[in-house]
Legacy VTK file of the C-alpha trace (Angstrom):
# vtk DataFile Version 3.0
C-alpha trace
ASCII
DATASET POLYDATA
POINTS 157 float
-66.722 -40.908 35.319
-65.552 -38.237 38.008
-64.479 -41.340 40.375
-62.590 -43.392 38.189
-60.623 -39.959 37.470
-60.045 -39.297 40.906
-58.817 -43.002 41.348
-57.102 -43.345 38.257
-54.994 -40.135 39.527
-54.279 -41.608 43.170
-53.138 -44.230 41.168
-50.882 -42.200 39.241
-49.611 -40.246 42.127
-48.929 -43.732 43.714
-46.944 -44.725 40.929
-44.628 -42.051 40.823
-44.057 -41.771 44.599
-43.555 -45.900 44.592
-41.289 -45.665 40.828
-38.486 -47.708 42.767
-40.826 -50.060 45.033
-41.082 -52.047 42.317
-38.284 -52.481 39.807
-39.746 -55.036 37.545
-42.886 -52.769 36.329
-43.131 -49.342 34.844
-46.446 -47.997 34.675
-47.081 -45.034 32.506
-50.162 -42.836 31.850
-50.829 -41.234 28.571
-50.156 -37.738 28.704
-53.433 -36.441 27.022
-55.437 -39.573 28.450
-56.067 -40.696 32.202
-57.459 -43.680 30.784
-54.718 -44.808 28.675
-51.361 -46.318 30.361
-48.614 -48.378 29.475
-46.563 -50.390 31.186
-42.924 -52.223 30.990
-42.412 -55.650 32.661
-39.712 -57.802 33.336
-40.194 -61.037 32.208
-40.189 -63.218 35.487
-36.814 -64.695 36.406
-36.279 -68.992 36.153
-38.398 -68.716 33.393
-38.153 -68.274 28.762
-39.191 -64.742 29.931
-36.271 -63.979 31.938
-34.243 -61.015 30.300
-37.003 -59.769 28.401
-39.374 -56.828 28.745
-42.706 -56.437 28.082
-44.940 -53.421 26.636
-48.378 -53.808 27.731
-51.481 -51.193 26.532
-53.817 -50.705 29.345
-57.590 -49.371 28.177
-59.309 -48.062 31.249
-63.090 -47.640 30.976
-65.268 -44.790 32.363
-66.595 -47.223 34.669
-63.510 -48.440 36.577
-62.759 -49.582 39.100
-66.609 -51.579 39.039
-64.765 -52.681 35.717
-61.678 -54.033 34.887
-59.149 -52.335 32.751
-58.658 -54.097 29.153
-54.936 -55.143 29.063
-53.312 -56.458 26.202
-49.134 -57.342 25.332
-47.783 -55.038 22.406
-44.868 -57.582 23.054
-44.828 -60.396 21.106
-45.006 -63.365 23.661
-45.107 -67.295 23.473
-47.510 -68.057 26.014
-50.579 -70.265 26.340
-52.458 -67.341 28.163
-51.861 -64.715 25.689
-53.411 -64.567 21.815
-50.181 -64.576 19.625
-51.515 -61.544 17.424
-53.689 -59.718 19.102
-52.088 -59.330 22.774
-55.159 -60.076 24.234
-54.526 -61.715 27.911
-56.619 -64.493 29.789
-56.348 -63.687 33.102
-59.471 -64.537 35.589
-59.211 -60.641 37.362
-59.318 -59.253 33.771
-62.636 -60.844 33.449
-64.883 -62.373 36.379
-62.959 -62.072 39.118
-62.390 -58.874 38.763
-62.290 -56.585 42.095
-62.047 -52.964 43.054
-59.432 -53.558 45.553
-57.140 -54.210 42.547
-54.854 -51.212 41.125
-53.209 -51.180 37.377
-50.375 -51.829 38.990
-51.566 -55.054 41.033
-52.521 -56.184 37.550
-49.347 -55.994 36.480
-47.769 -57.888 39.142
-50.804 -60.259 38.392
-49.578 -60.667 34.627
-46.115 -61.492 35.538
-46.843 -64.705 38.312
-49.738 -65.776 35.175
-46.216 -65.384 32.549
-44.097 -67.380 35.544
-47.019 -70.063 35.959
-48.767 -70.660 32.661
-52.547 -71.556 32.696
-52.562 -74.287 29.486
-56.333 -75.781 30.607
-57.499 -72.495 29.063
-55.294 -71.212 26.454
-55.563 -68.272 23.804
-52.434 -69.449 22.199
-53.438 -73.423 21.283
-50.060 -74.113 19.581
-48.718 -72.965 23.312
-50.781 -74.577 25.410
-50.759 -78.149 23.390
-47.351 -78.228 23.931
-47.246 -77.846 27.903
-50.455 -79.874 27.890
-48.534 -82.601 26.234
-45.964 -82.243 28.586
-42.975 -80.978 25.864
-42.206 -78.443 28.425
-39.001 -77.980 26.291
-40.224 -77.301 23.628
-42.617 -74.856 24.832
-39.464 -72.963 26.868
-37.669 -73.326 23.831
-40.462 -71.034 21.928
-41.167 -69.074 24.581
-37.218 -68.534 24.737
-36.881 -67.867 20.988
-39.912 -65.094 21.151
-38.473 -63.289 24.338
-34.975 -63.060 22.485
-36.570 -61.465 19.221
-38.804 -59.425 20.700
-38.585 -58.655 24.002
-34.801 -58.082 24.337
-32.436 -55.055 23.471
-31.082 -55.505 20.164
-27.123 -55.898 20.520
-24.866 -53.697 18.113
LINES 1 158
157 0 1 2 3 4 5 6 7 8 9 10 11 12 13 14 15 16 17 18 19 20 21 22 23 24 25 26 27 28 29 30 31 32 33 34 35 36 37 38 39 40 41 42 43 44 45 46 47 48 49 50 51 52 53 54 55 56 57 58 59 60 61 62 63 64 65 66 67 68 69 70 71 72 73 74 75 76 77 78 79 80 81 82 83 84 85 86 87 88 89 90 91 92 93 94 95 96 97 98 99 100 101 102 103 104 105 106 107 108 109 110 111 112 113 114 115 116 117 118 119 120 121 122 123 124 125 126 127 128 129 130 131 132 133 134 135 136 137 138 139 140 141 142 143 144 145 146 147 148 149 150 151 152 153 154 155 156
C-alpha cells in the first residue's frame, strides 16, 4: 500500500506542475482520499462529443499500479463502450492490458481517442453499438449529439 501512495502522489505532483500541458483533462484527487480522483474531459473534437465535458470517478486500489484503477463516466454518455447507467467503461488497459507504465492521467487521454474511435464489436451500450454496427452512423451521432448537449454541456441562461 506504501508504493501505490508514493506513486499515486508523484502522480499528483505531476498533475499540478503539468495543469496546462494538457488542456482537455483535469485530474483531481480527493482531498481526504489518495485513492479517489476525478477528472474533467473534453469531449474529442470532429466528433457528437465535441463541446461537451465529461466527469469521470476514478477508484484506485491498494494494489496499483500492478492493478488498474476502476474508472467510470458520472456523465451521461451515448457510446457503445460505455454502460448507459452505470458509467462503467470498456476499455482493454482498464482490464487485461493493463500496464504499470500507465498514469491516471494516460488513462484519461486513453478514454478520450476510445470516445473519438468507438469500439461497437464489444459494446456495453447494445442500443449504441447496433446502430454503428448497422452502419446508421447518423443516427448514432445524432444520439450521441443529443446526450452531450443535455448532459455534458453548460446550461445557457
Amino acid at each position: 500500500m506504501q508504493a501505490s501512495r508514493a506513486r499515486l502522489f508523484k502522480e499528483y505532483k505531476e498533475v499540478q506542475r503539468e495543469k496546462t500541458a494538457d488542456p482537455d483533462i483535469q485530474l483531481v484527487c480527493d482531498d481526504s482520499n489518495i485513492f479517489k480522483w476525478t477528472a474533467l474531459v473534453k469531449g474529442p473534437s470532429e466528433t457528437p462529443y465535441d463541446g461537451g465535458v465529461f466527469q469521470l470517478a476514478f477508484s484506485v486500489p491498494e494494489q496499483y499500479p500492478l492493478q488498474p484503477p476502476q474508472v467510470r463516466f458520472l456523465t451521461k454518455i451515448f457510446h457503445p463502450n460505455v454502460h448507459f447507467k452505470t458509467g462503467e467503461i470498456c476499455l482493454d488497459i482498464l482490464k487485461n492490458a493493463w500496464s504499470p507504465a500507465w498514469t491516471l492521467q494516460s488513462v484519461c487521454r486513453a478514454i478520450i481517442a476510445l470516445m473519438a474511435h468507438p469500439e461497437a464489436d464489444s459494446p456495453l451500450n447494445c442500443d449504441s453499438g447496433n446502430l454503428l454496427r448497422s452502419g446508421d452512423i447518423r443516427g448514432y451521432q445524432s444520439m450521441a449529439r443529443m446526450y452531450t448537449r443535455l448532459a455534458a454541456m453548460p446550461k445557457k441562461g
